[in-house]
MMTF fields as JSON, N, C-alpha, C and O atoms, coordinates in Angstrom:
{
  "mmtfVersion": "1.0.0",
  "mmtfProducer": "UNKNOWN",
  "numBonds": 263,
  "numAtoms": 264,
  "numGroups": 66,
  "numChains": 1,
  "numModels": 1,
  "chainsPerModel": [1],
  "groupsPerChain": [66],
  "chainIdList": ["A"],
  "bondAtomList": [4, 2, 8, 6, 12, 10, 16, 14, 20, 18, 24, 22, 28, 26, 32, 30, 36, 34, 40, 38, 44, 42, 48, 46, 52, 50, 56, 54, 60, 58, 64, 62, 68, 66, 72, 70, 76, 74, 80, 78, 84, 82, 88, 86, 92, 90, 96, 94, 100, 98, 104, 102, 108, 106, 112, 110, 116, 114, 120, 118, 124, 122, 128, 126, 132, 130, 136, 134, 140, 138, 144, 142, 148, 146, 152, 150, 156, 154, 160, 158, 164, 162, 168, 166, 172, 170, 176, 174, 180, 178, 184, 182, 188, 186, 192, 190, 196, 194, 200, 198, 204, 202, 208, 206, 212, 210, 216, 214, 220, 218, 224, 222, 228, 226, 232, 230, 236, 234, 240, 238, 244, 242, 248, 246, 252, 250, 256, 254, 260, 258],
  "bondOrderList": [1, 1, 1, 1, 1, 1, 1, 1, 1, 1, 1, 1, 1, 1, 1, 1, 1, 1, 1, 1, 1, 1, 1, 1, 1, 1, 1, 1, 1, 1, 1, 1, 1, 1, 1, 1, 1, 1, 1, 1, 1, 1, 1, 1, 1, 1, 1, 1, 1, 1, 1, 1, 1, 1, 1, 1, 1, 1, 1, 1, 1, 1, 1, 1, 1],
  "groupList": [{"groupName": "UNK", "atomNameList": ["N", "CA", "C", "O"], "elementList": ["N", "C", "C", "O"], "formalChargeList": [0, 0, 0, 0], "bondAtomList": [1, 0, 2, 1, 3, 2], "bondOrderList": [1, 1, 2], "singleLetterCode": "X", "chemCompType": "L-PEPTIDE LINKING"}],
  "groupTypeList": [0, 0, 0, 0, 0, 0, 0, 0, 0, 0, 0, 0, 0, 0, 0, 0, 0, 0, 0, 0, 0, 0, 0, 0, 0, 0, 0, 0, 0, 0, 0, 0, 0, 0, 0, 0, 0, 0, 0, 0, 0, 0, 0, 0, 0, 0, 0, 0, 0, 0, 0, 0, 0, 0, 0, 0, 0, 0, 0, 0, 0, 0, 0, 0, 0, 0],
  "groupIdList": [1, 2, 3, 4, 5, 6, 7, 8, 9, 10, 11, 12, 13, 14, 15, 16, 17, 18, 19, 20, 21, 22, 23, 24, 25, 26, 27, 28, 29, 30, 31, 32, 33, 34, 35, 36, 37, 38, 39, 40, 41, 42, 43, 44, 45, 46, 47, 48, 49, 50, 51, 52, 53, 54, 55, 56, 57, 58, 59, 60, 61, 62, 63, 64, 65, 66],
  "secStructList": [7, 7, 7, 6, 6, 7, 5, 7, 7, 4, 4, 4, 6, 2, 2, 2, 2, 1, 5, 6, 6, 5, 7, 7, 7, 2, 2, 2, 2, 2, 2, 2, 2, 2, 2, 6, 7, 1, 7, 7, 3, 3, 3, 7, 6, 6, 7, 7, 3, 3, 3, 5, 6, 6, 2, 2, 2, 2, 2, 2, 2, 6, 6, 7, 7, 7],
  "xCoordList": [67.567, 66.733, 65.355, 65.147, 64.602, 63.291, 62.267, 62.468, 61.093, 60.985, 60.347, 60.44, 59.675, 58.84, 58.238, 58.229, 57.556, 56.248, 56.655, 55.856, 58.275, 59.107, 58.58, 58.267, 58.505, 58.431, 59.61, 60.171, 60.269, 60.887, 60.666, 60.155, 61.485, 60.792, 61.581, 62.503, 60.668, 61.356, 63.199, 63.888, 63.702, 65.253, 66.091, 67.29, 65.132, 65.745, 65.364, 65.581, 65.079, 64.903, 65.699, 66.046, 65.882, 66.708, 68.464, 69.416, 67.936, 69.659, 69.902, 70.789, 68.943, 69.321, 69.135, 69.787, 68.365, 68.32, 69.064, 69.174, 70.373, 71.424, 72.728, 72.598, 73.981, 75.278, 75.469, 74.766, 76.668, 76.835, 77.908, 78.847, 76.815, 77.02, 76.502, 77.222, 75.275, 75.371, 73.514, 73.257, 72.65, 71.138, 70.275, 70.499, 69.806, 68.711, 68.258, 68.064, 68.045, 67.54, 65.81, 65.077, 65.211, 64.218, 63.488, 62.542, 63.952, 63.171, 63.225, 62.208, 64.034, 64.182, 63.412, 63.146, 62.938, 62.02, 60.65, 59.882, 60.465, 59.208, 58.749, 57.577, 59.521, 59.192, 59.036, 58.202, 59.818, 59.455, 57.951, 57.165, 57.411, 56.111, 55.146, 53.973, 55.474, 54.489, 54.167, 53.101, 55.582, 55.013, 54.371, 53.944, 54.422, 53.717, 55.145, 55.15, 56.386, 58.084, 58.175, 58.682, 57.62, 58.7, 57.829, 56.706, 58.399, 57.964, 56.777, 56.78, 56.0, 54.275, 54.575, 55.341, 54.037, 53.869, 53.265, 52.297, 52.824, 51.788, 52.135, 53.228, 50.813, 50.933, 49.994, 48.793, 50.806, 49.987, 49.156, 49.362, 48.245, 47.068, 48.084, 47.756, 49.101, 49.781, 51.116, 52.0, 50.941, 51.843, 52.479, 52.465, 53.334, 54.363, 54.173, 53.2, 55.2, 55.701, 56.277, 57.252, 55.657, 56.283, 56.615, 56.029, 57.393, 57.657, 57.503, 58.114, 57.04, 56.839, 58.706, 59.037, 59.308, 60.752, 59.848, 60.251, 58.844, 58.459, 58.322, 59.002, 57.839, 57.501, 58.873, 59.001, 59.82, 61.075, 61.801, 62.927, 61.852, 62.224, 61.869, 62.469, 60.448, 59.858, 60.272, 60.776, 59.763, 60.528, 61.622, 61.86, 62.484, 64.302, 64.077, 64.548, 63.38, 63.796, 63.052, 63.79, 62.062, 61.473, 62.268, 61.678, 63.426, 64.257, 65.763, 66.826, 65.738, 66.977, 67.266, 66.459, 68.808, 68.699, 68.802, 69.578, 68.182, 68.655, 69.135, 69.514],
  "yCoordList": [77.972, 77.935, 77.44, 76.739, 77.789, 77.654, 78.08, 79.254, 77.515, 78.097, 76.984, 75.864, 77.128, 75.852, 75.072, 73.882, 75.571, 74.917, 74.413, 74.406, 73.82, 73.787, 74.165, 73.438, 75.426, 76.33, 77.009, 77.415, 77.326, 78.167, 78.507, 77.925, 80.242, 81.396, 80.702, 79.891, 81.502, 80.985, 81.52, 80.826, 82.591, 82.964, 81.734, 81.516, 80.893, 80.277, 78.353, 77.343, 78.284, 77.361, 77.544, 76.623, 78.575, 79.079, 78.492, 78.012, 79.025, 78.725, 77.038, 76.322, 76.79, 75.158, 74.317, 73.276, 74.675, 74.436, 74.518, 73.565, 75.991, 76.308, 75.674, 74.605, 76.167, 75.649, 76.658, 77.589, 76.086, 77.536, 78.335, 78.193, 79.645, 81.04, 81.098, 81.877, 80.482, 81.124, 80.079, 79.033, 80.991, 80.367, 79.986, 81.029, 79.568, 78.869, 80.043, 80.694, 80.539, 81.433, 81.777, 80.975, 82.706, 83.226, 82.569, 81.79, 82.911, 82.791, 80.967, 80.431, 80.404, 78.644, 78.772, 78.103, 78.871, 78.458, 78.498, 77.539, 79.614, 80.173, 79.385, 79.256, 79.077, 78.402, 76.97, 76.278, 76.426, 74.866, 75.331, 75.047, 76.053, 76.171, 76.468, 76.095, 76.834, 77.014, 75.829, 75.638, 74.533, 73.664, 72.525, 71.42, 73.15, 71.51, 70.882, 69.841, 71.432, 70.765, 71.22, 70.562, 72.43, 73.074, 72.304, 71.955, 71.942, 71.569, 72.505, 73.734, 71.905, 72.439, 73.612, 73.398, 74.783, 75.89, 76.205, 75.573, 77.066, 77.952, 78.878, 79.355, 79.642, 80.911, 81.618, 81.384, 82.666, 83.553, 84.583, 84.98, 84.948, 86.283, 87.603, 88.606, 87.357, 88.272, 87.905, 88.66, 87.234, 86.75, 85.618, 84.689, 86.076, 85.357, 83.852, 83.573, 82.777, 81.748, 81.274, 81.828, 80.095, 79.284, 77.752, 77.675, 76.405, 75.397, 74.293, 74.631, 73.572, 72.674, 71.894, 71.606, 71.901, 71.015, 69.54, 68.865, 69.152, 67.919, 67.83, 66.856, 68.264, 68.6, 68.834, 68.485, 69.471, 69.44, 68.603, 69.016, 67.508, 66.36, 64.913, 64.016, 65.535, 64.333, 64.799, 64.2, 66.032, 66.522, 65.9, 64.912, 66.391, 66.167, 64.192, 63.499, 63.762, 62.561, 61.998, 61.804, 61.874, 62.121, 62.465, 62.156, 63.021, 63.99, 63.043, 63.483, 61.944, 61.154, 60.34, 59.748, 60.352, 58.92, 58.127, 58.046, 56.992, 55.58, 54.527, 53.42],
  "zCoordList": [-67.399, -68.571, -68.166, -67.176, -68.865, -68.274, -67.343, -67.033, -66.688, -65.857, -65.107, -65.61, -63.911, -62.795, -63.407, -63.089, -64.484, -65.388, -66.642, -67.579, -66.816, -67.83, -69.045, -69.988, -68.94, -70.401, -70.766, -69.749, -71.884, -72.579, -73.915, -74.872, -73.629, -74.28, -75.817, -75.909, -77.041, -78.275, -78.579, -79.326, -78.007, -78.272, -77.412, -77.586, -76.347, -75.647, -76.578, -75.908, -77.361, -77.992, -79.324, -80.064, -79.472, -80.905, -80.697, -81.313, -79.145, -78.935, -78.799, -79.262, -78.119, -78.022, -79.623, -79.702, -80.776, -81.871, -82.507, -83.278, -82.694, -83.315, -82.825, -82.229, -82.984, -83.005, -81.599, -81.204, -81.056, -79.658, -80.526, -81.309, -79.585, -79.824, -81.153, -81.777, -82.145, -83.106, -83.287, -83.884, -82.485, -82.538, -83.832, -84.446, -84.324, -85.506, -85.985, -84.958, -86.658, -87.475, -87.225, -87.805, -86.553, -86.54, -87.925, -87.807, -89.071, -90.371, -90.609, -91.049, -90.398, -90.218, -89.287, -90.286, -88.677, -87.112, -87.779, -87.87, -88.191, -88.693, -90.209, -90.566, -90.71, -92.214, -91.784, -92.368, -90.745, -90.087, -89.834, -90.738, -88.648, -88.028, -89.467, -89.496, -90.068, -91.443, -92.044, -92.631, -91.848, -92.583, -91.58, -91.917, -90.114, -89.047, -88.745, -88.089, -89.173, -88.833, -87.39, -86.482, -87.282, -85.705, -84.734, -85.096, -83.201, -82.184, -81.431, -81.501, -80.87, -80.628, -79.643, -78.704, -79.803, -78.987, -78.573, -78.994, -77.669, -76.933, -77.189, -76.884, -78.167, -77.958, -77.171, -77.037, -76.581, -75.472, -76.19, -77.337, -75.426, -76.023, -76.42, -77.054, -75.981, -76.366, -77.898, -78.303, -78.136, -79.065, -79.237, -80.044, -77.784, -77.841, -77.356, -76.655, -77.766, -78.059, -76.923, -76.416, -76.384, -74.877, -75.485, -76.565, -75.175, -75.641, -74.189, -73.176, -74.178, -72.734, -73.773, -74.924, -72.429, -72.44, -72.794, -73.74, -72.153, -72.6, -73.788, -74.114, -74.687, -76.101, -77.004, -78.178, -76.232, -77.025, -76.76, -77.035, -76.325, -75.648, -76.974, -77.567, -76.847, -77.588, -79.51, -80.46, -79.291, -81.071, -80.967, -81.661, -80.058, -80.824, -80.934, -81.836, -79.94, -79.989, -81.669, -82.635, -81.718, -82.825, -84.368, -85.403, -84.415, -85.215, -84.884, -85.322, -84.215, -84.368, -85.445, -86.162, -85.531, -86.653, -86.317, -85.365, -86.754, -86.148, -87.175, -86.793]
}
C-alpha cells in the first residue's frame, strides 16, 4: 500500500476507512470533504486524489475516543 513518498490513492483509503471487503462509500468520502471532515488531500492537475499516510495518521488519531 502506498508508495516511497507515503502517498495513497483515494480507493486505497476507502478501503482502510470502510469495514474489510466492504470500502467507505465514494459519496461518504465526498460529503465529509465538502464539509472540511475528510483528511487533507492533494489533488493532482489531473484530478485525482493522493493522502500523505502522515496526514491519515494524524486524522484517525484526531477521530479517537477518549
Amino acid at each position: 500500500m502506498g508508495n516511497a513518498y507515503g502517498l495513497i490513492s483515494l480507493d486505497e483509503l476507502l478501503d482502510i476507512l470502510g469495514e474489510p471487503g466492504k470500502p467507505l462509500p465514494r459519496s461518504t468520502f465526498f460529503r465529509w470533504k465538502a464539509r472540511g471532515k475528510a483528511p487533507k488531500a492533494i489533488k493532482y492537475p489531473n484530478g485525482t486524489l493522493r493522502f500523505r499516510t502522515t496526514d491519515l495518521d494524524r486524522w484517525l488519531k484526531s477521530h479517537e475516543e477518549k
